[in-house]
N, C-alpha and C positions, 0 to 999 in steps of 0.2 A: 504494500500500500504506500504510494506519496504520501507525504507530508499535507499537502494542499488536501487531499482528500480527507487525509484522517482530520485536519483542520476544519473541515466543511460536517463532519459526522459530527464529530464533537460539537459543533454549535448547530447542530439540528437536534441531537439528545437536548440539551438546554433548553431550546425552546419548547421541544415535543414535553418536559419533564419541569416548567413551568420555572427551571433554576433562573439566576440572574443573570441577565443581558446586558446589564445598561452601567450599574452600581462598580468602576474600574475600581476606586481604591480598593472596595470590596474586595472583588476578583484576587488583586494582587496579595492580600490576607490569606486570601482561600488557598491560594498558587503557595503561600510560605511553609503555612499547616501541613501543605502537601508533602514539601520538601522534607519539613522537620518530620513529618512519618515516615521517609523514606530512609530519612538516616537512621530514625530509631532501628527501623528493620533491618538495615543494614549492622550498628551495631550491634544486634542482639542476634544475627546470625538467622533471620525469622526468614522462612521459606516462602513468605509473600515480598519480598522486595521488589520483584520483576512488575509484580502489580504495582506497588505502592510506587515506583520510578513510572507505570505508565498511565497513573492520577497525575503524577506532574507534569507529564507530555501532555493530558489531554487538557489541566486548567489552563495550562498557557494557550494552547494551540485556540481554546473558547477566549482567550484576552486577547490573543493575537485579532480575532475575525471581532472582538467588541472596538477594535482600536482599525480596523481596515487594514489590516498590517499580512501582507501574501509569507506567512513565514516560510513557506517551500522554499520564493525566491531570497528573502532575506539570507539565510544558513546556505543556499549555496553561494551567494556574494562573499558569503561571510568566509564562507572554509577556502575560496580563491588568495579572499586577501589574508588571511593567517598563515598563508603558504607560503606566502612573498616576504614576510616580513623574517628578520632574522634577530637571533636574540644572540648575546652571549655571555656568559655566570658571572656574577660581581664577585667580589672578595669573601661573601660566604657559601656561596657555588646557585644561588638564585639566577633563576635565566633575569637578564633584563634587556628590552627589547633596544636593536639598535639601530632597525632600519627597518622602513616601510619598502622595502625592495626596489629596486634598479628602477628605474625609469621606462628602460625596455620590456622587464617583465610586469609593469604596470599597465603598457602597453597591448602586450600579447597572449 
């Protein structure tokens, strides 16, 4: 399944299931709670994590479509330009970025 798609299901559930549409700060609460159960599940070793990471996939993907926002196309822009850029480790071995990539590979 794309991203756009599952972006598009996710905010027909909402409406079909009468959740909030409109209410963004809300949203972005809902989207935190999400997070923060995922980690629990993740720390606690709990065999629902897969689920509990794709409640987070699906609040954003409903914020994304409450805000007009094509996240499909967003994240592939996005993984282009994360590509381009280069990092290299500061004095405690932290990447830190050092370039938004060549001009040429900006380009092509």
């Amino acid at each position: 399944m794309e991203i756009r798609q599952a972006q598009q299901l996710a905010w027909e559930n909402k409406l079909d299931k009468g959740f909030n549409t409109s209410d963004v700060p809300l949203e972005f609460m809902l989207l935190q709670g999400e997070v923060a159960e995922s980690f629990q599940a993740w720390r606690r070793a709990q065999p629902d994590l897969g689920e509990e990471l794709a409640d987070v996939a699906l609040y954003l993907f409903a914020l994304a479509q409450m805000n007009g926002v094509d996240l499909d196309d967003q994240i592939e822009r996005k993984i282009v330009k994360n590509a381009r850029r280069q990092y290299t480790p500061d004095s405690n071995g932290v990447p830190v970025r050092v370039s938004e990539g060549s001009a040429a590979e900006r380009r092509g």
